[in-house]
Each structure stands twice: as structure tokens, then as C-alpha cells.
N, CA, C and O atoms as a GROMACS GRO file, in nm:
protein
  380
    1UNK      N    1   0.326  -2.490   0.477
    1UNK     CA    2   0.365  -2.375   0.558
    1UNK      C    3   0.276  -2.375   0.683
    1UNK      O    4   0.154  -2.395   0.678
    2UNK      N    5   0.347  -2.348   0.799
    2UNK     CA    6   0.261  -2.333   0.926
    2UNK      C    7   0.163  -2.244   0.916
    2UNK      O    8   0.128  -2.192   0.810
    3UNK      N    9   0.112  -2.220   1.034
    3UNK     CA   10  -0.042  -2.125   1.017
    3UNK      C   11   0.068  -1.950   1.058
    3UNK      O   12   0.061  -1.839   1.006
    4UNK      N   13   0.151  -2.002   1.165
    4UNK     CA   14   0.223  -1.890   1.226
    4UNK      C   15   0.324  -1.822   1.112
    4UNK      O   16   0.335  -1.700   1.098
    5UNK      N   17   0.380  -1.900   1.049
    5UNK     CA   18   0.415  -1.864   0.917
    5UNK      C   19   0.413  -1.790   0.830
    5UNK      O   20   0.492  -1.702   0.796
    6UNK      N   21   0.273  -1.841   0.771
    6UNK     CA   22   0.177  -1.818   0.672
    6UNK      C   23   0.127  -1.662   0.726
    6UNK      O   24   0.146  -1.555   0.669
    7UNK      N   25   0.080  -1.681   0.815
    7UNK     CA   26   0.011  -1.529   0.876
    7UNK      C   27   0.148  -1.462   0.877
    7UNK      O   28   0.134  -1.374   0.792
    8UNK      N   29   0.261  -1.455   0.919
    8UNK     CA   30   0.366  -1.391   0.942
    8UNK      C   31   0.438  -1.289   0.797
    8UNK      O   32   0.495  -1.181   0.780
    9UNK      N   33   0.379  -1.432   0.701
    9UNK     CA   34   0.413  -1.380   0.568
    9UNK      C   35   0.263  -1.239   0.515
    9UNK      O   36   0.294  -1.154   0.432
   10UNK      N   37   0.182  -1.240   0.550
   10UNK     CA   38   0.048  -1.202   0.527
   10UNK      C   39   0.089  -1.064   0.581
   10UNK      O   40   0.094  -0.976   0.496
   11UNK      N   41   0.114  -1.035   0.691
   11UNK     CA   42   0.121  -0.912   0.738
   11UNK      C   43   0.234  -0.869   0.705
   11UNK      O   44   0.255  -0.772   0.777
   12UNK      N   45   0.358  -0.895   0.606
   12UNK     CA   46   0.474  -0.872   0.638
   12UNK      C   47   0.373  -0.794   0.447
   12UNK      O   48   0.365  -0.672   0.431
   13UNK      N   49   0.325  -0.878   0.357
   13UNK     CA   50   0.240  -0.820   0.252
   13UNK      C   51   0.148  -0.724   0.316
   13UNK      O   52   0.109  -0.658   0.220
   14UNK      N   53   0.101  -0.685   0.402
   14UNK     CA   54  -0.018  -0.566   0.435
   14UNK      C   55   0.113  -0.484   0.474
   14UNK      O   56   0.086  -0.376   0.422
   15UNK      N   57   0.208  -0.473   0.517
   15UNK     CA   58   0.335  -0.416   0.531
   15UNK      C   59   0.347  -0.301   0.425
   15UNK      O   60   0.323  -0.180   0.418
   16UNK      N   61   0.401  -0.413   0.339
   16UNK     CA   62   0.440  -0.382   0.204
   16UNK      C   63   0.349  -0.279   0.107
   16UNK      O   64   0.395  -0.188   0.037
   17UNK      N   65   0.216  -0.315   0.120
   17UNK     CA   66   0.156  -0.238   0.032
   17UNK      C   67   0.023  -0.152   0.080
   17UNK      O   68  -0.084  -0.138   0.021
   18UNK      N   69   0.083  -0.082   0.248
   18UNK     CA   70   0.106   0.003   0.316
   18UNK      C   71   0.213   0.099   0.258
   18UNK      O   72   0.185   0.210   0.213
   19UNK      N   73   0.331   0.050   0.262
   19UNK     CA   74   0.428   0.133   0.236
   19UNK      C   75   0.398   0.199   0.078
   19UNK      O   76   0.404   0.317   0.045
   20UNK      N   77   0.358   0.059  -0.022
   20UNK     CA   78   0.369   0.133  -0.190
   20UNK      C   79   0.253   0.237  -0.158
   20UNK      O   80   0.255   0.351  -0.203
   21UNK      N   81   0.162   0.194  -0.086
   21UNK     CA   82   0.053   0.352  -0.122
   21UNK      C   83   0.118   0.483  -0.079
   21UNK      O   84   0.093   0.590  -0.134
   22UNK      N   85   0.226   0.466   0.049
   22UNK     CA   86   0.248   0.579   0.101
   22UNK      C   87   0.348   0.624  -0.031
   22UNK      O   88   0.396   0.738  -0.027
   23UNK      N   89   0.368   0.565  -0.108
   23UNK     CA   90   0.474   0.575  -0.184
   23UNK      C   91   0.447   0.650  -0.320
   23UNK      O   92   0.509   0.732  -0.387
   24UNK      N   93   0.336   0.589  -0.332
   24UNK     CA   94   0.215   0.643  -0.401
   24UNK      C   95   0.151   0.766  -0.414
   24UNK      O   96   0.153   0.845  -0.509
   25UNK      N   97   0.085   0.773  -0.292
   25UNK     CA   98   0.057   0.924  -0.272
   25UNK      C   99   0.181   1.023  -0.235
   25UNK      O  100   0.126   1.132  -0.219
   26UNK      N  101   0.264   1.033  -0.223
   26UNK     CA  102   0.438   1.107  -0.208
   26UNK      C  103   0.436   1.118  -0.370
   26UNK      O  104   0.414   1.240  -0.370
   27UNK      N  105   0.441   1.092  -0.482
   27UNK     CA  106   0.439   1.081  -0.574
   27UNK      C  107   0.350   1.172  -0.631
   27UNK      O  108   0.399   1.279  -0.668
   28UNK      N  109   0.187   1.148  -0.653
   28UNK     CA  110   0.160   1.238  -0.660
   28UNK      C  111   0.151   1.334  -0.593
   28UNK      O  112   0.098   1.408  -0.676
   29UNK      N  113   0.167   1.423  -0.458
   29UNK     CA  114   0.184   1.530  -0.428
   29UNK      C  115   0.290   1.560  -0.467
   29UNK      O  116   0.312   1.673  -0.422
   30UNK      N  117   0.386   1.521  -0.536
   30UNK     CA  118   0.496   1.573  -0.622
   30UNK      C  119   0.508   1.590  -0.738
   30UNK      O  120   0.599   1.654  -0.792
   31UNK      N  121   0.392   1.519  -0.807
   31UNK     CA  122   0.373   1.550  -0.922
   31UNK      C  123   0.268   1.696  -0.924
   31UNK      O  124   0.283   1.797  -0.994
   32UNK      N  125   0.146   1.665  -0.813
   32UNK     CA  126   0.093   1.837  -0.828
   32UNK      C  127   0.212   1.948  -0.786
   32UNK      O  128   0.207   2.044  -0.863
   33UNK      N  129   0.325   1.961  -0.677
   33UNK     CA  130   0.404   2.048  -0.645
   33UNK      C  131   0.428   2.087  -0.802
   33UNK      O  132   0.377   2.193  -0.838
   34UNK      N  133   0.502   2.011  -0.900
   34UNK     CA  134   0.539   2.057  -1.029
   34UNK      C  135   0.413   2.118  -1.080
   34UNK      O  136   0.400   2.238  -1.057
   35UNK      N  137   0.317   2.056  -1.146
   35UNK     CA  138   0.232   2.118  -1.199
   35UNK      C  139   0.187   2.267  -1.153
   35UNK      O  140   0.141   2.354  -1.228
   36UNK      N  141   0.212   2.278  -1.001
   36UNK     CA  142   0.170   2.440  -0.962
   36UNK      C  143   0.271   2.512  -0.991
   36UNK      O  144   0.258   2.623  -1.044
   37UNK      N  145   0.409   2.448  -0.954
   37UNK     CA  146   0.515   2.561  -1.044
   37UNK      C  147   0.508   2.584  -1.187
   37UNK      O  148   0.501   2.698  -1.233
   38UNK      N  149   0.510   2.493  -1.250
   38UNK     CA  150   0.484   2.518  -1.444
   38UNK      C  151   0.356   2.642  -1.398
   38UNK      O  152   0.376   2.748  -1.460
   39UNK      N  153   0.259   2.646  -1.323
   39UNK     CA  154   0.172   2.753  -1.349
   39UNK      C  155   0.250   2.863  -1.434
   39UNK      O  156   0.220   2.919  -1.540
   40UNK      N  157   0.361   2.872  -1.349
   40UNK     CA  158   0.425   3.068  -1.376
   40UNK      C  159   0.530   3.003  -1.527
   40UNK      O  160   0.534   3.058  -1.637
   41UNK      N  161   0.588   2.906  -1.499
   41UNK     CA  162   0.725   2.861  -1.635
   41UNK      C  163   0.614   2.859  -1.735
   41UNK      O  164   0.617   2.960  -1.804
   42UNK      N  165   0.518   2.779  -1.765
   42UNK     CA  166   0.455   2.758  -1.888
   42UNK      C  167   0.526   2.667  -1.936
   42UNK      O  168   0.543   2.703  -2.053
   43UNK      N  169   0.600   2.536  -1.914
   43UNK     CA  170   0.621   2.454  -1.985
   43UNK      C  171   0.566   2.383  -2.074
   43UNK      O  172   0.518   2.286  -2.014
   44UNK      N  173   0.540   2.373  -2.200
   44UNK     CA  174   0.418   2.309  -2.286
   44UNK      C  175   0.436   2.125  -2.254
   44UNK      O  176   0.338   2.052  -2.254
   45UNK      N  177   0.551   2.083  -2.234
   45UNK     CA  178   0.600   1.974  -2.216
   45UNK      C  179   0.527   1.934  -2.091
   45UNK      O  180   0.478   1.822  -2.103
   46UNK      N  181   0.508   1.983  -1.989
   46UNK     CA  182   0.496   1.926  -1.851
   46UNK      C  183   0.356   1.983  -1.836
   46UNK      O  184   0.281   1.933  -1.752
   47UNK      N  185   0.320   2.078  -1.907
   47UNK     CA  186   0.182   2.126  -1.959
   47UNK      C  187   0.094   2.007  -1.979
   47UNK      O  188   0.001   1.980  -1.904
   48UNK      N  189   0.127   1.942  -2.077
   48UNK     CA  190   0.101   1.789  -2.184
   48UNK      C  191   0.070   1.628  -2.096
   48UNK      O  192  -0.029   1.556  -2.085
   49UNK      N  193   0.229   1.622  -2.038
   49UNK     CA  194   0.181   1.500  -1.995
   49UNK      C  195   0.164   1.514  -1.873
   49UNK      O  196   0.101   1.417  -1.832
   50UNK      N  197   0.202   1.628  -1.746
   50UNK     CA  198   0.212   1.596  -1.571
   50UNK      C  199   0.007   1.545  -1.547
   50UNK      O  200  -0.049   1.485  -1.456
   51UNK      N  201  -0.041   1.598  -1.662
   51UNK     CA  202  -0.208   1.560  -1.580
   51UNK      C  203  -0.207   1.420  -1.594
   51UNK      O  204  -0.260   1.346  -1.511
   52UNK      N  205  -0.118   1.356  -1.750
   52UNK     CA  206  -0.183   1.195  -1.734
   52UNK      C  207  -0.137   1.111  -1.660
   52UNK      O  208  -0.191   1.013  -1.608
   53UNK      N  209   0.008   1.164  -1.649
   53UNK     CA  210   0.091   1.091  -1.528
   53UNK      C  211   0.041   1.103  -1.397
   53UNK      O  212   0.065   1.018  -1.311
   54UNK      N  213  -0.048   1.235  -1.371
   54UNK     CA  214  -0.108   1.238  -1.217
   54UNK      C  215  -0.216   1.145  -1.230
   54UNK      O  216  -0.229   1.060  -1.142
   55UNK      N  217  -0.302   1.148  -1.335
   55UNK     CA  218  -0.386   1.029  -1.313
   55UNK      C  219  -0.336   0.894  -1.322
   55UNK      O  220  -0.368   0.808  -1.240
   56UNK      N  221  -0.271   0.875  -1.405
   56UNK     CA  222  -0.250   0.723  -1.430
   56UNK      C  223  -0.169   0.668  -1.226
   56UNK      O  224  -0.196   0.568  -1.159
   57UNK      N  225  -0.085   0.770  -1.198
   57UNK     CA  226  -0.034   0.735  -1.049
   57UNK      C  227  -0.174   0.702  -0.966
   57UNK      O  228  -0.196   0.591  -0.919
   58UNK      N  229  -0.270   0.820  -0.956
   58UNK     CA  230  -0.391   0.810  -0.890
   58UNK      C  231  -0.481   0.702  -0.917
   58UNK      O  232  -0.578   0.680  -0.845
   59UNK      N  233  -0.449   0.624  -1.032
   59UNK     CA  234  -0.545   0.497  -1.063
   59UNK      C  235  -0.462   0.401  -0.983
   59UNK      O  236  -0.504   0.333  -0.889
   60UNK      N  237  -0.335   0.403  -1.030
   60UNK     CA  238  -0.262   0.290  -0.927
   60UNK      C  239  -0.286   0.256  -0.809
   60UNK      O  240  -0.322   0.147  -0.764
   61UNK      N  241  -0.244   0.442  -0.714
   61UNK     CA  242  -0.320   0.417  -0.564
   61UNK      C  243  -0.441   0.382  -0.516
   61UNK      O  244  -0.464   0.355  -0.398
   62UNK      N  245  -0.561   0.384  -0.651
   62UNK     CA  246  -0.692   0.345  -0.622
   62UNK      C  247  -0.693   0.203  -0.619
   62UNK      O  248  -0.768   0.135  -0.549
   63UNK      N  249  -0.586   0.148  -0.716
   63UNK     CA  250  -0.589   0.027  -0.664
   63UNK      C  251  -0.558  -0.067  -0.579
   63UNK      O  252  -0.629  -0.161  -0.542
   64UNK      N  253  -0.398  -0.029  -0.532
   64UNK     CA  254  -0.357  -0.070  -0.413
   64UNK      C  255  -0.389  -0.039  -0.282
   64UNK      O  256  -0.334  -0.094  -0.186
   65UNK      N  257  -0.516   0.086  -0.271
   65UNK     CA  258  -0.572   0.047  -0.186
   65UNK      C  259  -0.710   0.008  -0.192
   65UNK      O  260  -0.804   0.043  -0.121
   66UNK      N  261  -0.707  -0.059  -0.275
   66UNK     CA  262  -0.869  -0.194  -0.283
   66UNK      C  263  -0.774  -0.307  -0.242
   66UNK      O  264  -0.808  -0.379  -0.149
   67UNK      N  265  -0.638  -0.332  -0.314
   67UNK     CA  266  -0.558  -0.422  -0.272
   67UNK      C  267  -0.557  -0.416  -0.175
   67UNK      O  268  -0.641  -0.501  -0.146
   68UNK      N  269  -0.516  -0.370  -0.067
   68UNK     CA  270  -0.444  -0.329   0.059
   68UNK      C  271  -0.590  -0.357   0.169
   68UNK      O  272  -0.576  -0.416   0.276
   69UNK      N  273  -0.714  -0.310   0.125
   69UNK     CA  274  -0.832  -0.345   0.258
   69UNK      C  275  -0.867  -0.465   0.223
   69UNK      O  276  -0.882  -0.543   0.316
   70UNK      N  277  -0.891  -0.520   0.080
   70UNK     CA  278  -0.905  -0.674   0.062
   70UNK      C  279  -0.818  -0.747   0.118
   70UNK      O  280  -0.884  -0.833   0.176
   71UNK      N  281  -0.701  -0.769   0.137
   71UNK     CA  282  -0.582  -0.822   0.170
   71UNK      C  283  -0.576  -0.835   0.328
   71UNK      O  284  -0.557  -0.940   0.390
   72UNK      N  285  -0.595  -0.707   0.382
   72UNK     CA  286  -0.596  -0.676   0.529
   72UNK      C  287  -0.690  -0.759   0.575
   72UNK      O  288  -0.674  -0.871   0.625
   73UNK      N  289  -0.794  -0.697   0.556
   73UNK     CA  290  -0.961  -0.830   0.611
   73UNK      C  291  -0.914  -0.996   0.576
   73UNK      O  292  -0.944  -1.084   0.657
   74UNK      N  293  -0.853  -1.022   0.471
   74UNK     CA  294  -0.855  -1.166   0.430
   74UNK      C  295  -0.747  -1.175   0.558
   74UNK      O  296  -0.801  -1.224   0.657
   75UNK      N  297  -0.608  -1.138   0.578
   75UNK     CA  298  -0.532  -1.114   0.669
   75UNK      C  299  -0.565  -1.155   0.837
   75UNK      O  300  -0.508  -1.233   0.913
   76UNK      N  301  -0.692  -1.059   0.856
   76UNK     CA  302  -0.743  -1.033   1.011
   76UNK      C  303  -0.834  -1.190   1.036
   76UNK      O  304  -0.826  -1.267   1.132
   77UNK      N  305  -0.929  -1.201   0.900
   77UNK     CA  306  -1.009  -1.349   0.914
   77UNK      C  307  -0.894  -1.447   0.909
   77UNK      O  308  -0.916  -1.508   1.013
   78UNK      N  309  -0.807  -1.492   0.867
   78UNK     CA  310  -0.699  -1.562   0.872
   78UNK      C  311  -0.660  -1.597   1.013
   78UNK      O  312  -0.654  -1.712   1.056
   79UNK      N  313  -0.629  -1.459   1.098
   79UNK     CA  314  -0.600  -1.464   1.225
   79UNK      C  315  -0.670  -1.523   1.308
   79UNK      O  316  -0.634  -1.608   1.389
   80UNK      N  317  -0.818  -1.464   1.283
   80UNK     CA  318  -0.900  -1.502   1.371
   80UNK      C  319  -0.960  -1.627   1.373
   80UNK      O  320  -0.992  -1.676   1.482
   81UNK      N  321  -0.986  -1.704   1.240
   81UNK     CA  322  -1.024  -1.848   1.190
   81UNK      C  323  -0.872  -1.921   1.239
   81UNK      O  324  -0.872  -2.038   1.203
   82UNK      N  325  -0.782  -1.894   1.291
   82UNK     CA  326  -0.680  -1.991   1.296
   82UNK      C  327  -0.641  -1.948   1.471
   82UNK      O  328  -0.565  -2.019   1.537
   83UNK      N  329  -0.684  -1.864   1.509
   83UNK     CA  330  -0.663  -1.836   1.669
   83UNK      C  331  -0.492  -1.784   1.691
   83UNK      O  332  -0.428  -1.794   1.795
   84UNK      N  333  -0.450  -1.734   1.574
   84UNK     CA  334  -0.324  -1.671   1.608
   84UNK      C  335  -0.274  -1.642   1.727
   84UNK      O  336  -0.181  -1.703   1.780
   85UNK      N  337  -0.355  -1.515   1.791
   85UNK     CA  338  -0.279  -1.488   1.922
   85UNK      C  339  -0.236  -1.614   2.022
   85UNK      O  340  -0.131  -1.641   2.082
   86UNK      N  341  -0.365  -1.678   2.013
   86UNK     CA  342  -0.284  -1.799   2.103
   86UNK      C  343  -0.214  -1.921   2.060
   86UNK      O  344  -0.185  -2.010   2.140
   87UNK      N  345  -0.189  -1.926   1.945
   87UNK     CA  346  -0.097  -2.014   1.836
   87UNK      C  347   0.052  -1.874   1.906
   87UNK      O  348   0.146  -1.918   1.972
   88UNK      N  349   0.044  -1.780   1.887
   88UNK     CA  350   0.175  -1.667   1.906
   88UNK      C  351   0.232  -1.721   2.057
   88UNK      O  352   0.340  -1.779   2.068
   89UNK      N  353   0.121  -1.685   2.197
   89UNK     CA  354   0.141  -1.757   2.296
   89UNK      C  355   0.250  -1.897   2.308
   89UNK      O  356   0.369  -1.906   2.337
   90UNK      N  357   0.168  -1.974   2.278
   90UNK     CA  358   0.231  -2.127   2.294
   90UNK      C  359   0.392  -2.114   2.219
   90UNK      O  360   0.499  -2.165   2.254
   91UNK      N  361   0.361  -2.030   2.110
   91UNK     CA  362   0.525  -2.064   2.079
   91UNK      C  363   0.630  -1.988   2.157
   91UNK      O  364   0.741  -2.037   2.174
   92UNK      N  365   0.588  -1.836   2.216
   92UNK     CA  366   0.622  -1.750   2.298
   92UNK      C  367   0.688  -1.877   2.442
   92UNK      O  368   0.805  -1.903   2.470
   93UNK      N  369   0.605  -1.911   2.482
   93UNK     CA  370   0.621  -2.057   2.584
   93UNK      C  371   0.696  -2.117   2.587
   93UNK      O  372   0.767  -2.148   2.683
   94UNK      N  373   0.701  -2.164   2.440
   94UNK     CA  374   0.812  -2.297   2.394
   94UNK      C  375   0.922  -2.299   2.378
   94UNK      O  376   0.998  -2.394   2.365
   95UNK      N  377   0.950  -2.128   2.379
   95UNK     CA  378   1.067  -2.089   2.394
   95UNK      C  379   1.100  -2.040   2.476
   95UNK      O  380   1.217  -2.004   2.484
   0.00000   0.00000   0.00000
């Protein structure tokens, strides 16, 4: 795989899991929205599990974003150890 490629594919992944965190946190602030309404219903059901499900979501996003700044930096050194912008240039040119 080319270098232009390769990087092309890299950011199209910092993309991606950009988006799952936002996706992530939307999630749980929807899972607390419920939990503050059960305040007044008293559901024993949503009582039970909405805290483990808010955590277990909140461990996820803790991870994808360790994923997401590890990834990014490996991403940016990639760029910069391979001189992207002006690898982007020349092909910009060539066409």
C-alpha cells in the first residue's frame, strides 16, 4: 500500500472512532435522561440495570478514547515521518 494510501486509510479510522465516541457519549446522556425520569415512575426494572448499563457504556467510551488519541498521534507521526503534505502536493500536480 502507498504511503498516500495508507495515511488516507488512517484518518478515514481517526474518522470513525471520532464518530463511535460521539456515539458513545449520545448514549449515555440518554441513558442518564431515563434514569432522571424513573426518579418520579420508580421503575424497579430500570432502577436495577440503567446504572450498569451507564457504566459499562462509560467504560467503552474510556476506551475508545485511549483508542482514538493513541491512534491519532500514531496517525500525525505517520504524516510527519513520511512528509505527507508534500507527497499530497506532487500528486495534486500530477494531476
Amino acid at each position: 500500500m502507498d504511503k498516500l494510501k495508507k495515511f488516507g486509510l488512517m484518518e478515514k479510522i481517526v474518522h470513525e472512532l471520532e464518530d463511535l465516541k460521539n456515539s458513545q457519549q449520545a448514549i449515555i446522556q440518554k441513558i442518564a435522561k431515563i434514569e432522571v425520569d424513573n426518579i418520579d415512575l420508580g421503575d424497579k426494572r430500570l432502577e436495577k440495570d440503567l446504572p450498569d448499563m451507564h457504566q459499562r457504556v462509560a467504560d467503552n467510551l474510556d476506551t475508545i478514547a485511549a483508542i482514538l488519541e493513541d491512534f491519532a498521534k500514531q496517525t500525525d507521526e505517520y504524516s510527519n515521518k513520511n512528509n505527507i503534505a508534500a507527497l499530497k502536493e506532487q500528486e495534486a500536480l500530477a494531476n
